[in-house]
N, C-alpha and C positions, 0 to 999 in steps of 0.2 A: 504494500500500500504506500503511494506516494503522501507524505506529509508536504503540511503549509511551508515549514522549515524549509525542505528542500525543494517546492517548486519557485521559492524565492530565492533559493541558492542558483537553481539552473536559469532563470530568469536574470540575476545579476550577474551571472558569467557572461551570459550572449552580449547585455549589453557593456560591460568592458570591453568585452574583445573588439565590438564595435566600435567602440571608442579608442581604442589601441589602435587600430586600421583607419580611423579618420583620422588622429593625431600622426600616425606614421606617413600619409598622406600629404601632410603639409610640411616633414620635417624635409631637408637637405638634407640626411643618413639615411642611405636606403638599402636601408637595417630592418630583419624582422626585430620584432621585440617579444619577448619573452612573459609569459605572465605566471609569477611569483604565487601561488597562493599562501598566505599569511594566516595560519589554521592557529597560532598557540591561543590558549584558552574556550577553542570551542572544541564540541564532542564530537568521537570518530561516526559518529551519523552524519556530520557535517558534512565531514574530507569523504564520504564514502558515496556522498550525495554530490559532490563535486567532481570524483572519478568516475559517478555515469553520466555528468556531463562535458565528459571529456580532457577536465584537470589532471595532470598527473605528477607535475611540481609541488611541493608542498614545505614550508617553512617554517620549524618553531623555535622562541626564544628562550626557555627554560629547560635544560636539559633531562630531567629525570621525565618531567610531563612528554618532551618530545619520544625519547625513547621508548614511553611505555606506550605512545600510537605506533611507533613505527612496529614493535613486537603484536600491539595488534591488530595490525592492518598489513599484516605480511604476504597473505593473500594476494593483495594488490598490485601491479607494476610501478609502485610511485618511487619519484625520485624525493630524498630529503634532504630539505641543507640547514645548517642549523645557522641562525643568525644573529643571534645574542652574544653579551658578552659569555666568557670562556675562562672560567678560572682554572689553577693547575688542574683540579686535584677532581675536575669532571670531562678533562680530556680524554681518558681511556674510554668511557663510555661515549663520547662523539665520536673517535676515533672507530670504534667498535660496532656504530648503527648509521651513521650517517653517510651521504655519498659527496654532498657539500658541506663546506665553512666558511661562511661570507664573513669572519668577524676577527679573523687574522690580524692582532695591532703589534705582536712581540714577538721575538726572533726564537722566546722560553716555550710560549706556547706551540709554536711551527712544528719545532724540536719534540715535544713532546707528544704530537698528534704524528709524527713520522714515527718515531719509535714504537708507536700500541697501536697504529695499524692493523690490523690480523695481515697475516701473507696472502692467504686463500681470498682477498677481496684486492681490487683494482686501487689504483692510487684515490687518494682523494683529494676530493676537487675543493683548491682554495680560492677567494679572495682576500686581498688585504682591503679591510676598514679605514677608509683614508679620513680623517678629521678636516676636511678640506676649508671648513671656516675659522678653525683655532678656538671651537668653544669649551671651554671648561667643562661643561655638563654633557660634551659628548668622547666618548670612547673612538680611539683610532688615530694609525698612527701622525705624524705630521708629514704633509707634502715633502718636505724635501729629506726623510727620511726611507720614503717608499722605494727607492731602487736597491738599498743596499739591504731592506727587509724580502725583499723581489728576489734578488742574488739569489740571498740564502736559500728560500725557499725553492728555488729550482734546482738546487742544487740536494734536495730531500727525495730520495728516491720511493720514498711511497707516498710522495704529496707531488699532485699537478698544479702549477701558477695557473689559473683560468685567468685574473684579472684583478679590477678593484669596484668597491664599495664604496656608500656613504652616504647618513644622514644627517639632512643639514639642521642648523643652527632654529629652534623654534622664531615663529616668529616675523620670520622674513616676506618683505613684501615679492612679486612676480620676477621684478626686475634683480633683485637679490638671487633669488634662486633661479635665474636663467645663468647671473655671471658665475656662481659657485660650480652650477653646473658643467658649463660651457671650461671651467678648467678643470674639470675632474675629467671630459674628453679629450682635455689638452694632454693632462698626464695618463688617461688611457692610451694616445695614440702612442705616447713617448715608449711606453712599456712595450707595445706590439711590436716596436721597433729592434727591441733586444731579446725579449721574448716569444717567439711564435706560438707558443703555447697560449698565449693570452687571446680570448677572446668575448669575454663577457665587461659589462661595465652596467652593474645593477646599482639602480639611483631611481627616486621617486616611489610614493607611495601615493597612498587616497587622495589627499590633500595636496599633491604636487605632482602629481603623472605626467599632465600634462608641459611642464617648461621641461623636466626632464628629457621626456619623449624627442620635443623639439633640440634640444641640446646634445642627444645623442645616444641616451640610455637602451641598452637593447636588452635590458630586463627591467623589469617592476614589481616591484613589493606590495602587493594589494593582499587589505586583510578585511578590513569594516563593510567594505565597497561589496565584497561577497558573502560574508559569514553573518553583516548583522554587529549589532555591538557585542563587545563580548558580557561572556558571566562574570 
């Protein structure tokens, strides 16, 4: 039996994606873009109602909570990437369930998610968290610290460099989050150029898809816009 929950889940996919393909329309990147779904804190009826409509990305920021969908929703073909912060001492378990980490800011962390890898699973897929406005209240590392955090990481043979991250500074008006944006592709292209492995640059969410989009972003982090507020 289909619930209200979920035909307002399949109903707000169609129209993002929508919106994702009229925003990609007008960008100068002619870049697919990627849609992030952003499930922490709602229920695996949510994400299960979002993979029969066709979702299969899925992203949480709490780690025991991401874990215990990904264990039960194994069923599934979903990809998972975890995007919160990451302290030491809940690395083996991202290491251990997840297939991305968009939230790479320390060269301790890298190190320690290469190491507790399992062998029997494919590299995984990192991004580094770039701080690209300098705000205190956000996590990641500083611009001009990203190539030699970049280095390392490529240099991790059970961690793949896909790219870089980052959310901006609360707050900001359009014009703010277009120039933040527009240099977080300045330093994505920078990286593609040393790195071939690089090819993700995930930027924007609900509230900002759109300057991103235009800027360059060829992922998005959408979580409200689908799931509802959360519990």
């Amino acid at each position: 039996m289909v619930t209200k929950v979920a035909e307002n889940i399949v109903k707000s996919l169609g129209q993002i994606r929508q919106e994702i393909d009229e925003i990609t329309a007008q960008s100068r990147f002619n870049e697919t873009v990627r849609l992030l779904a952003v499930s922490k804190k709602h229920p695996v009826e949510a994400i299960r109602a979002a993979y029969e409509a066709g979702q299969r990305e899925f992203a949480e920021n709490y780690v025991q909570e991401g874990v215990d969908k990904v264990e039960q929703l194994n069923d599934l073909d979903l990809v998972w990437h975890f995007i919160g912060p990451l302290q030491s001492n809940k690395t083996k378990l991202v290491a251990e369930h997840f297939d991305w980490v968009q939230s790479i800011e320390r060269e301790k962390i890298a190190r320690r998610l290469n190491e507790q890898r399992p062998e029997n699973l494919a590299p995984l897929n990192v991004l580094l968290q770039v701080n690209i406005d300098n705000d205190p209240n956000k996590s990641g590392v500083q611009k001009h610290d990203v190539n030699a955090l970049a280095e390392f990481v490529s240099q991790c043979s059970h961690l793949k460099l896909r790219g870089i991250m980052t959310i901006l500074e609360a707050d900001t008006n359009e014009n703010q989050q277009l120039n933040s944006f527009a240099a977080m592709r300045s330093l994505y292209e920078q990286l593609q150029q040393m790195h071939p492995s690089v090819d993700t640059l995930s930027m924007g969410m609900s509230g900002d898809m759109r300057q991103a989009i235009l800027a360059g972003a060829n992922m998005v982090r959408i979580g409200s816009a689908i799931f509802g507020q959360r519990e």
